[in-house]
N, C-alpha and C positions, 0 to 999 in steps of 0.2 A: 828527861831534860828537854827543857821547850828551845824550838828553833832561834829564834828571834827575844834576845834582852838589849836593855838600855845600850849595854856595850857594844853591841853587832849596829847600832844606828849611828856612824859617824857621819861627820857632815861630809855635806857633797855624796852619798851614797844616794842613787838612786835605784828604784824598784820598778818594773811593769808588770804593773796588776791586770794586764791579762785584756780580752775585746769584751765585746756586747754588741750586738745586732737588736736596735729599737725597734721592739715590736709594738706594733700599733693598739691594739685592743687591749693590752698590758698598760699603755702611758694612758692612754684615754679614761681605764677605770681608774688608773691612781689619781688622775685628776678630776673628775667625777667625785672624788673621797673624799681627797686634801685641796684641790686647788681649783676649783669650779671656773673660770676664766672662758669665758666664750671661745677663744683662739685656741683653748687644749680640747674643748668637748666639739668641736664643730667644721667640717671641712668651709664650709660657705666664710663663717666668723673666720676663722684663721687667714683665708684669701684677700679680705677685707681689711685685714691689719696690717701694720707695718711688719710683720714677722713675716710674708709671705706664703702661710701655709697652716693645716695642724701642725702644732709645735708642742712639742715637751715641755712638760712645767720645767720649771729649773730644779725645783724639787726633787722629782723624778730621776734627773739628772744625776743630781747629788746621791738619792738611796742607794742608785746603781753605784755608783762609785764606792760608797762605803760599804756594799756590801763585796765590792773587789778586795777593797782594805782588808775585810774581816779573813775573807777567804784567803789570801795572800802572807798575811800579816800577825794578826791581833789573833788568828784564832787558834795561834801553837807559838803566841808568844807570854810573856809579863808585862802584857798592859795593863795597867789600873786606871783607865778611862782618859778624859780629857776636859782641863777647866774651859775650852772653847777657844775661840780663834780670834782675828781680827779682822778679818778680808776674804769676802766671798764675788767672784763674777761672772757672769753668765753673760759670755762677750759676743755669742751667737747663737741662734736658735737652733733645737735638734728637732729632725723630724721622724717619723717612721721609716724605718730600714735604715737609716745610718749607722755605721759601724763607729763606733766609740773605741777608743785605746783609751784605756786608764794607766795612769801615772803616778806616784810618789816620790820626791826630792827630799832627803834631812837637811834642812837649812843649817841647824847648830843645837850642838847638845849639850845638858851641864847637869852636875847631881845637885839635888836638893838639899839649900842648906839646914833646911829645918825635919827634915824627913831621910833616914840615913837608907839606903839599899833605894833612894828612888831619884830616875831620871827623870827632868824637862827636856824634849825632845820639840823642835818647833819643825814642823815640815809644809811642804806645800803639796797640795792632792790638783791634779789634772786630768780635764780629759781632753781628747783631739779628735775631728773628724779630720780622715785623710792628713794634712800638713797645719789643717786650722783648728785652734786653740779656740775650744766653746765654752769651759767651763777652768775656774782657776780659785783656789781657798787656800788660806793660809791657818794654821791651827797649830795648838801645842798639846802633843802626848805624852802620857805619863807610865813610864817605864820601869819598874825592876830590874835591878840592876842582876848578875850571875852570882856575885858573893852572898 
């Protein structure tokens, strides 16, 4: 019997998907792969921008946090994926050694009228350094129901 169905996601429940400590050499190749931006590969470039500093792609941001999700969530539950979201924000830069708290909110849930045993499930995914809100998405998952 898996942890986590449509029915255990009622709205207003929230989850803490647990920390993460940015390591530096870990963001740097991810963006090196995926996001080559002078301000993620470069201490000098980063100083130079408006960001302050080397900074974390948002990306990177993002992977971590989903794989909180998976770890937390999706990977001893009945998810059956996600048609995608509508609202993603990276409302401040992360840098090396920041501790990240990740977040999950169920905004509202409803069964599928066209798909019987399956939830829409719309939530919002967060993460926080200290008391400041750096990253923010909004998205809809797709749940099996217990019956």
């Amino acid at each position: 019997m898996v942890a986590i169905a449509y029915d255990d996601l009622t709205p207003g429940r929230v989850f803490d998907l647990g920390t993460v400590r940015i390591d530096r050499d870990e963001m740097v190749e991810f963006a090196r792969r995926f996001d080559p931006q002078p301000f993620h590969l470069d201490e000098e470039a980063g100083k130079r921008s408006v960001l302050g500093g080397l900074c974390a792609s948002g990306w990177y941001t993002s992977s971590l946090w989903m794989r909180a999700y998976v770890d937390h969530v999706l990977a001893d539950s009945t998810s059956q994926g996600s048609p995608g979201g509508n609202e993603l924000t990276w409302s401040a830069p992360v840098f090396p050694d920041d501790e990240l708290r990740f977040g999950m909110t169920v905004n509202s849930a409803r069964l599928s009228k066209s798909k019987p045993g399956l939830g829409l499930v719309e939530i919002t995914g967060t993460a926080d350094r200290d008391e400041e809100r750096v990253m923010r998405f909004t998205f809809l998952g797709m749940f099996g129901t217990r019956a």
